[in-house]
C-alpha positions in Angstrom: 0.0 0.0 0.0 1.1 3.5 -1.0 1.4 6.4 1.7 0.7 8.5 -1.0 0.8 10.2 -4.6 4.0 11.1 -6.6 3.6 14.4 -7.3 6.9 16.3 -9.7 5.5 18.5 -12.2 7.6 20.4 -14.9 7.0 24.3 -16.6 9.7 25.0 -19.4 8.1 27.9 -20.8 9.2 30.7 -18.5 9.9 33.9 -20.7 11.4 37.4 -19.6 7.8 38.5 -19.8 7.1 36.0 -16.6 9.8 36.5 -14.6 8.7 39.6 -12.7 5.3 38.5 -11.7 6.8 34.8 -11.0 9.4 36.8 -8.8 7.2 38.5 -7.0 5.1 35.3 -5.6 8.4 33.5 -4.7 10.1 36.9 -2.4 6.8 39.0 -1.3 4.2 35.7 -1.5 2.0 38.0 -3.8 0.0 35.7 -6.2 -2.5 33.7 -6.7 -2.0 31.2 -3.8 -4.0 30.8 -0.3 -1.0 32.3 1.7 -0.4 32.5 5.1 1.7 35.4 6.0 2.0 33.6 9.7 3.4 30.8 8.5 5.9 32.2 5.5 8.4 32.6 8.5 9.0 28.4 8.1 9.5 28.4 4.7 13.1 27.6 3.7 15.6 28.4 0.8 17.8 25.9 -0.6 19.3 29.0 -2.8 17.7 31.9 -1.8 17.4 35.1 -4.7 20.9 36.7 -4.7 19.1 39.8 -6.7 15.2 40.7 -5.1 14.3 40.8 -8.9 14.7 37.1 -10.5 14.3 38.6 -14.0 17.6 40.6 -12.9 18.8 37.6 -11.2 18.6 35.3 -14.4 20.6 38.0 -16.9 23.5 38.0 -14.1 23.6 34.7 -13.5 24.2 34.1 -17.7 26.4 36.8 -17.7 28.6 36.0 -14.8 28.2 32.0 -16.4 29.3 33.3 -20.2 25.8 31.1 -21.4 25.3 31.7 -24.7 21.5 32.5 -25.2 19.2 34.0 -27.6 17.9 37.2 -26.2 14.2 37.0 -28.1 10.6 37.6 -26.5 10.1 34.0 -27.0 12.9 32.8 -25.7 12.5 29.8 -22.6 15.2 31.9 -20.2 14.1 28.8 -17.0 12.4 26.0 -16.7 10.9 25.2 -13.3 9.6 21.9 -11.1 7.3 21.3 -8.1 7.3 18.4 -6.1 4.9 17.7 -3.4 2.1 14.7 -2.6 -1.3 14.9 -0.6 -1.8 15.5 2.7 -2.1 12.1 3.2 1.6 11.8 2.8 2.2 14.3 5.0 0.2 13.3 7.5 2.2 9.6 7.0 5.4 11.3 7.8 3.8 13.4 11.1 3.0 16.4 10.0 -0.3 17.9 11.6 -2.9 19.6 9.5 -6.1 21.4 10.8 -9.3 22.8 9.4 -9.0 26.3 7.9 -12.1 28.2 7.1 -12.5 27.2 3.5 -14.7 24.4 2.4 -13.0 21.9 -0.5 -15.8 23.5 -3.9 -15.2 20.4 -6.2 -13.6 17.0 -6.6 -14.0 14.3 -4.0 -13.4 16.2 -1.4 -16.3 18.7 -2.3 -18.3 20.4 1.0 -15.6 19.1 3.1 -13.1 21.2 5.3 -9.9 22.0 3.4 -7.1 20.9 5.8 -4.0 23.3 6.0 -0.6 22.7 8.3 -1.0 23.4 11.8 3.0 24.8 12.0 3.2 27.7 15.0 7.7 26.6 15.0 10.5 24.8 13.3 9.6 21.9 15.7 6.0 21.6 13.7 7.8 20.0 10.7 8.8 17.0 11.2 12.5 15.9 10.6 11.3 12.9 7.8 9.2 16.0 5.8 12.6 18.2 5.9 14.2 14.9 4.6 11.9 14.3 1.7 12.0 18.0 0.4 16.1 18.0 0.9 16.2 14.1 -1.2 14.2 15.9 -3.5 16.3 18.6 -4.2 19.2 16.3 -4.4 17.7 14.4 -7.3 16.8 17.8 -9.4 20.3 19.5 -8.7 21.8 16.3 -10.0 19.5 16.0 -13.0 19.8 19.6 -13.8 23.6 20.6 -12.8 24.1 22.2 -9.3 25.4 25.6 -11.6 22.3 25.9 -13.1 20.0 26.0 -9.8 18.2 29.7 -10.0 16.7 29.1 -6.4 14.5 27.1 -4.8 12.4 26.9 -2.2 10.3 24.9 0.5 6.4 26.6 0.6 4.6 25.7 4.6 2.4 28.9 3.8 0.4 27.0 1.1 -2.6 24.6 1.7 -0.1 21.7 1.1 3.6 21.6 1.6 5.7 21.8 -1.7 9.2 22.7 -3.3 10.1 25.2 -6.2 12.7 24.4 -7.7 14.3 26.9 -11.0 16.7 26.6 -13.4 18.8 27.5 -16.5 18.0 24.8 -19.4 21.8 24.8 -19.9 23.6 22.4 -22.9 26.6 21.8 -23.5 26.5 21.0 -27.3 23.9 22.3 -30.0 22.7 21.0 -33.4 23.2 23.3 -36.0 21.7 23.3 -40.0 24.5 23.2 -42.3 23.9 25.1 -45.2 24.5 25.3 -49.4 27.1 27.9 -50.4 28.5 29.0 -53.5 32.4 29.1 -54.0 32.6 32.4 -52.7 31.2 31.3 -49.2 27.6 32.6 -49.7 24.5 31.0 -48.5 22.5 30.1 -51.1 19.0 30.8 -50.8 15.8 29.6 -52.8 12.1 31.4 -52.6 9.5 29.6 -50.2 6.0 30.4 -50.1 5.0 31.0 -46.1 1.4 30.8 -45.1 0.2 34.3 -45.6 0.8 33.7 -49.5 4.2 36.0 -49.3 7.4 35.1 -51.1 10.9 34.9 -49.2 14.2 34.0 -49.5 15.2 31.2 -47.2 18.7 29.6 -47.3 18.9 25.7 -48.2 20.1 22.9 -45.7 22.7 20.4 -46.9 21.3 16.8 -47.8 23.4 13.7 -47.1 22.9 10.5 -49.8 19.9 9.8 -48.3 18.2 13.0 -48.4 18.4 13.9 -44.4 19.4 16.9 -43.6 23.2 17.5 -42.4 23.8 19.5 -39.0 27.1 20.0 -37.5 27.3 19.8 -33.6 29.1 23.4 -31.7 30.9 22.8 -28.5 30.0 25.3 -25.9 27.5 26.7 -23.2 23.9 27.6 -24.4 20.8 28.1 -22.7 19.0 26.1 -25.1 15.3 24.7 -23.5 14.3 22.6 -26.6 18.3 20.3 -26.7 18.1 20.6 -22.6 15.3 18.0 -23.2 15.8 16.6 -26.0 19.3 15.3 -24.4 17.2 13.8 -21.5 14.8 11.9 -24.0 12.7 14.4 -26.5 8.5 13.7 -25.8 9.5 10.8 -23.5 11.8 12.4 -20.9 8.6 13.4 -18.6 8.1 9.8 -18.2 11.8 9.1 -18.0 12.4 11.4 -15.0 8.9 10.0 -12.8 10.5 6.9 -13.4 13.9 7.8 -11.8 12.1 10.0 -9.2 10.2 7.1 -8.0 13.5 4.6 -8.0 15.4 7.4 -6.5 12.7 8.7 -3.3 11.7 4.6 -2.8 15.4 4.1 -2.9 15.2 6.7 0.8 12.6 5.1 2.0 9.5 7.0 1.2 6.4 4.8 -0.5 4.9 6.8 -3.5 2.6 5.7 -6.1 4.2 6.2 -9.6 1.8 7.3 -11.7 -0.9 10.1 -13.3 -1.5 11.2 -9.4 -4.6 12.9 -8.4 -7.9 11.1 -7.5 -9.8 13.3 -9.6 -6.8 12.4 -12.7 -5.9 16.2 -12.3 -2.6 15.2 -13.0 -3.0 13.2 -16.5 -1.4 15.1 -19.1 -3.7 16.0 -22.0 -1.8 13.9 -24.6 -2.9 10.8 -22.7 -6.2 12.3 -21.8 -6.9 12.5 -25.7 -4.9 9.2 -26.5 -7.7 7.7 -23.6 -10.7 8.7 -25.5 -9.5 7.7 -29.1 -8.8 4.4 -27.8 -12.8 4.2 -26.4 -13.5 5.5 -29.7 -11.7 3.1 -31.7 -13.0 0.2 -29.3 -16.7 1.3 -29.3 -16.5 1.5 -33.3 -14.6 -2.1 -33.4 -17.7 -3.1 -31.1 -20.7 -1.7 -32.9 -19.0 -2.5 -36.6 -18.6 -6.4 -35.4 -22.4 -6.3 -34.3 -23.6 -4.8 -37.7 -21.9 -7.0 -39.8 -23.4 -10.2 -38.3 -27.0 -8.4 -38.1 -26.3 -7.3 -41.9 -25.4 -11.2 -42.7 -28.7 -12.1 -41.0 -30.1 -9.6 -43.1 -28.6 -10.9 -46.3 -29.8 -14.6 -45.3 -33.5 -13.5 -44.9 -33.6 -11.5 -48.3 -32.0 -15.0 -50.1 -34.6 -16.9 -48.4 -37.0 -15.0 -49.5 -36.2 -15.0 -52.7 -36.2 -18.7 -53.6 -40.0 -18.7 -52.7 -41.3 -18.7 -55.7 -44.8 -19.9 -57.3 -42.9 -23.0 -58.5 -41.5 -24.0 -54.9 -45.1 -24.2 -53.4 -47.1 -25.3 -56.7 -46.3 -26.0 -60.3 -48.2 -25.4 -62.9 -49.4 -29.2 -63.1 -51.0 -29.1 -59.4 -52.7 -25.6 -60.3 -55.1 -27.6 -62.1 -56.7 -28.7 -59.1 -60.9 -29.7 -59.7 -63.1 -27.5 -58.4 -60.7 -24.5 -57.6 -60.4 -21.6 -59.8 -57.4 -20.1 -60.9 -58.1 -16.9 -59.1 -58.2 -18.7 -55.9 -55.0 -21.1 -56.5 -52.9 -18.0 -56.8 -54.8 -16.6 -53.4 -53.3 -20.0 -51.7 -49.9 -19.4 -53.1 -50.0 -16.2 -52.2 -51.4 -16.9 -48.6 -48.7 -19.2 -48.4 -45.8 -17.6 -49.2 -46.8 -14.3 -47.1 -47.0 -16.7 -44.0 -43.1 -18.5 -45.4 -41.7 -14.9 -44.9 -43.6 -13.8 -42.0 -42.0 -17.2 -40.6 -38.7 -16.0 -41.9 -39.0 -12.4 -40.3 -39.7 -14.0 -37.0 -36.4 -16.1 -37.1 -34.3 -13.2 -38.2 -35.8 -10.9 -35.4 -34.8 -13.7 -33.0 -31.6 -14.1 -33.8 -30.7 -10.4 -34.1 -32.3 -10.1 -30.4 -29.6 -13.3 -29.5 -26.7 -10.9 -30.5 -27.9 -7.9 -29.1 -28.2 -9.6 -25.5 -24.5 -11.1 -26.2 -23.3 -7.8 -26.9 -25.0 -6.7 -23.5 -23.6 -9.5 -21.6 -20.2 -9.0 -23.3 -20.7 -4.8 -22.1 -21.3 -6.3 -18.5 -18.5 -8.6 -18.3 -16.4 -6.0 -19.9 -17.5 -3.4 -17.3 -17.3 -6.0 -14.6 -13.4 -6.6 -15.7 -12.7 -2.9 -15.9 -13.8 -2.5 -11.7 -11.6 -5.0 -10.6 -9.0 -3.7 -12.3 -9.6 -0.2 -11.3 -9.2 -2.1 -7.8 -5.7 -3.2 -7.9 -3.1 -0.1 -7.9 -0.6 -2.7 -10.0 -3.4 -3.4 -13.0 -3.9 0.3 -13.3 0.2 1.3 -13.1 0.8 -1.5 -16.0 -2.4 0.1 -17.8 -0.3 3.5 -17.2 2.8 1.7 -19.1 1.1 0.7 -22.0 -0.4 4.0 -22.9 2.7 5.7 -22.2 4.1 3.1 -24.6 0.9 3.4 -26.9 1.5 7.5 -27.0 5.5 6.8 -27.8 4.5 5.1 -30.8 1.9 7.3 -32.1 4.5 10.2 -31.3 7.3 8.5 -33.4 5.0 7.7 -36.3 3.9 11.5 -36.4 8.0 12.0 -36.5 7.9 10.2 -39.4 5.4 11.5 -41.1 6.4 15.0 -40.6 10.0 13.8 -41.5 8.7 12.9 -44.7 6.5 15.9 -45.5 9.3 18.1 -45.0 11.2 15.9 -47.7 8.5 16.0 -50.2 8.2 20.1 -49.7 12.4 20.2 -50.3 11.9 17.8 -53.3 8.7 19.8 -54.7 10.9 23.3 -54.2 13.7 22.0 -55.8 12.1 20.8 -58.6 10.2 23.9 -59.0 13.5 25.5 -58.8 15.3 23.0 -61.1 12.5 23.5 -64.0 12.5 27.2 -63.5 16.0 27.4 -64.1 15.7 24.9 -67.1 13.7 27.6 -68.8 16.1 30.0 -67.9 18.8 27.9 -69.8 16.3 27.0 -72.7 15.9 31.1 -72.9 19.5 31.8 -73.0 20.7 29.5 -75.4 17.7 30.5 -77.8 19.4 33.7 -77.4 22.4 32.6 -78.4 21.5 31.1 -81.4 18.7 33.6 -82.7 15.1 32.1 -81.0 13.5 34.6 -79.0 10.5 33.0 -76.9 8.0 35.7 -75.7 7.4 33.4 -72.4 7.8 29.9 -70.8 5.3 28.7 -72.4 6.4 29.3 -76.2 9.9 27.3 -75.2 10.1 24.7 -77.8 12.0 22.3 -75.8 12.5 20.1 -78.6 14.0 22.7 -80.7 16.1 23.5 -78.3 17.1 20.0 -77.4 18.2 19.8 -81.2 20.5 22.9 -81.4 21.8 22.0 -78.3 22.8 18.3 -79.3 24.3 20.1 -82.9 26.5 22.6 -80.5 27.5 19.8 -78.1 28.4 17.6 -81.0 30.9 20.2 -83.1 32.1 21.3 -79.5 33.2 17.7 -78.6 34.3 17.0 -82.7 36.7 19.9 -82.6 38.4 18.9 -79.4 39.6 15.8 -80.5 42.1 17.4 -83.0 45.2 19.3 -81.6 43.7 22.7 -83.5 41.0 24.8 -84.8 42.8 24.8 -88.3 42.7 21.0 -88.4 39.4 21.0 -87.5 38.2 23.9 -90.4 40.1 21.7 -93.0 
C-alpha cells in the first residue's frame, strides 16, 4: 500500500515577460496562492534570490556563467519543477494539519473542510518532511547541474507543503543546419512560399545521400530549452524522469505511487487524456461495426430466403389444375402461403438479431465488470499506465515520421520547382544565343532546343579531339 501520490510537475516555458510576476510570488508571497503570512516565517531556501528581482537575477547569473543565449521575447530563459504529494503523505510522515475556514468547492473532497498545516515553530515540521524536500532537491540538482539551480524553495504557507525548484536549461552542445554555399562562401537561398501567400528567401540545408538533412554539432554553453530535453529523452523524458524519481525517493525510504497522481486524474497530461478517449473510440466502433456486420449477414440470409419462394416451390403449374378450384383462388393459396413462409422467416431473423444484441449486452457487463476489478488493484492500473505511455511513444514516433517525410516532399517539390525554373532559364539563353527569342515559358520549344543544343555539343566535342581549330576547319 502506498502512503501517497507522486507528485513532480515540470513548466519549461518561462519567458522574460514572466519572470517579474513569478518573482514576486516567490520573495513577497503575492500571487495567486491561499497564503499565510503567519506561517511564510518556516519556509526555507535551498538558494535563496541573490538579486530581489529574478528577472535581474537570471541576466546576471548568464552573464557571470558566459551562457550563450538568444535574447528573443520567445525565448525559454528557466524551466521550473514542483514536487509535493497529498496530505495524506504528510500526515504519513507526522506532519499535523487542521481545518481552515474554506470548504473543499469540487472534486472528491467537495463540501468538506480544506485541511492546512497546523506549523506555530521549526519543531512543527517533522525531521522525515525536511528529509523528503532536501532528497528531493538532491535528485533535481543532480538531474539539472548544481550551476544551473536559479533558487528554490520549500512553501509551509500554502494549503499543502511543496518545493520550487528553478533553473537555467543549460547544454553543453547544440545542433546546427548546415547550409548550401557557392564558391565564394555565400549561402545560397531559394524562394518559399510562407502561409500568408508571401514570397521569401530562405537559405537551403545540406542533404546527405539519403536525403536527411546534415547539421554539424558546436561545442560550448547555451541556454537552449528545446536540446536541454531533448538530451534527456525528446517527448518521453517526462516519463523518464517520474521513473527515476520514483527509483530514487523509494530508494530513501519513502512509499509513493508512480503514476498520473490525483484522485480526480488532475494530473493526467492531456496527450494521454486524448490518446484515452481515441482508444474508447476506436473500441466502441470495433464493437458496434462487429455487431452490424453479423446483423447485416442475417439480413442478407433473410432477403436470399426470400427470394427462392417462388410460385414453383409451393405449386407447379401441373397441381394448379386442381378440380373444383379456380385459378383466381389457387394464386390466393400461393400467395397466402408464401406471405406466411416470410412472415416465418422475419420472425427467425428478429430472433436471432435479439440473440446478438443480448450477447453484446452481456459481453458490455463482463467488460464493465473486468474494468472495476481492475480499477481495484493499484498494479493493473500502473501496467495500464505503461502501456499508454508506450501506446502514446509510438503514435508520437509515427507522427516523426510523417512529418520527417512531408518536410522531404516540400524540399523535393521546391527544388524541382527550382530546377524547372532554371531549365527555362537555360532553354531562354541558349535561344538567345543562337537567334530564337521566346515571348514566355510557355512558347519554349524544348525540342527545338534539345536539337541545337545536341548540334553545339556535338561540333564542341568533334573539334576537341584534334590538336587545333585549323585542323578542325580543314
Amino acid at each position: 500500500m502506498y502512503d501517497g501520490n507522486q507528485v513532480i510537475r515540470f513548466e519549461n516555458k518561462y519567458k522574460a515577460s514572466d519572470l517579474t510576476g513569478l518573482g514576486i510570488e516567490l520573495t513577497k508571497r503575492k500571487g495567486t496562492g491561499n497564503y499565510d503570512k503567519s506561517r511564510t516565517q518556516f519556509n526555507y531556501s535551498y538558494i535563496p534570490l541573490s538579486i530581489p528581482n529574478l528577472k535581474t537575477h537570471v541576466y546576471t547569473k548568464l552573464r557571470e556563467q558566459n551562457i550563450y543565449y538568444n535574447d528573443g521575447k520567445n525565448t525559454n530563459l528557466v524551466n521550473g519543477a514542483i514536487v509535493s504529494s497529498g496530505k495524506d503523505f504528510f500526515q504519513s510522515l507526522g506532519m499535523k494539519f487542521k481545518e481552515s475556514n474554506r470548504i473543499h468547492q469540487k472534486g472528491r473532497y467537495k463540501g468538506e473542510p480544506i485541511l492546512v498545516p497546523d506549523i506555530k515553530s521549526k519543531e512543527d515540521i517533522p525531521v522525515k518532511v525536511k528529509e523528503f524536500f532536501d532528497y528531493s532537491y538532491q535528485f533535481l540538482e543532480e538531474l539539472v547541474g548544481k550551476e544551473n539551480v536559479v533558487c528554490a524553495d520549500i512553501h509551509y504557507d500554502e494549503d499543502t507543503p511543496h518545493m520550487h525548484f528553478y533553473f537555467l536549461p543549460v547544454v553543453d552542445e547544440v545542433k546546427r543546419k548546415v547550409f548550401e554555399k557557392d564558391k565564394d562562401g555565400n549561402l545560397i537561398k531559394h524562394e518559399v512560399i510562407s502561409k500568408d501567400g508571401n514570397t521569401k528567401l530562405l537559405p537551403i540545408q545540406k542533404k546527405d545521400e539519403n536525403g536527411k538533412g546534415i547539421f554539424e554539432i558546436e561545442k560550448g554553453n547555451f541556454l537552449n530549452c528545446d536540446q536541454f530535453w531533448k538530451k534527456l529523452g525528446g517527448k518521453a523524458s517526462y516519463a523518464r524522469i517520474q521513473d527515476k524519481y520514483n527509483e530514487f525517493i523509494t530508494s530513501k525510504g519513502f512509499n509513493l505511487y508512480r503514476g498520473n497522481t490525483g484522485a480526480n486524474k488532475e494530473h493526467i497530461t492531456k496527450a494521454q487524456h486524448t490518446l484515452n478517449e481515441l482508444e474508447s473510440q476506436i473500441n466502441n466502433i470495433s464493437l458496434e461495426l462487429n455487431k452490424n456486420q453479423k446483423l447485416n449477414e442475417i439480413e442478407l440470409e433473410l432477403q436470399k430466403d426470400i427470394q427462392k419462394i417462388s410460385d414453383k416451390e409451393l405449386l407447379n403449374p401441373v397441381k394448379r389444375k386442381v378440380v373444383g378450384y379456380k385459378d383466381e383462388d389457387i394464386n390466393n393459396i400461393i400467395a397466402y402461403s408464401k406471405n406466411l413462409k416470410k412472415d416465418n422467416l422475419k420472425n427467425i431473423k428478429n430472433i436471432k438479431q435479439k440473440d446478438i444484441i443480448i450477447d453484446d449486452l452481456k459481453n458490455k457487463i463482463d467488460t464493465l465488470s473486468s474494468e472495476n476489478d481492475k480499477y481495484k488493484d493499484t498494479r493493473a492500473i500502473k501496467e495500464r499506465d505503461i502501456i499508454i505511455i508506450n501506446q502514446k511513444k509510438l503514435i508520437d514516433d509515427k507522427n516523426k515520421l510523417i512529418y520527417s517525410l512531408e518536410k522531404q516532399i516540400d524540399s523535393l517539390k521546391q527544388r524541382i520547382h527550382f530546377f524547372i525554373k532554371l531549365c527555362i532559364n537555360v532553354c531562354k539563353a541558349l535561344g538567345h544565343k543562337i537567334g530564337i527569342d521566346f515571348e514566355c515559358d510557355d512558347d519554349v520549344d524544348l525540342d527545338l532546343i534539345n536539337d541545337k543544343a545536341d548540334d553545339i555539343n556535338f561540333k564542341y566535342e568533334y573539334r576537341n579531339n584534334y590538336k587545333s581549330n585549323d585542323e578542325f576547319e580543314r
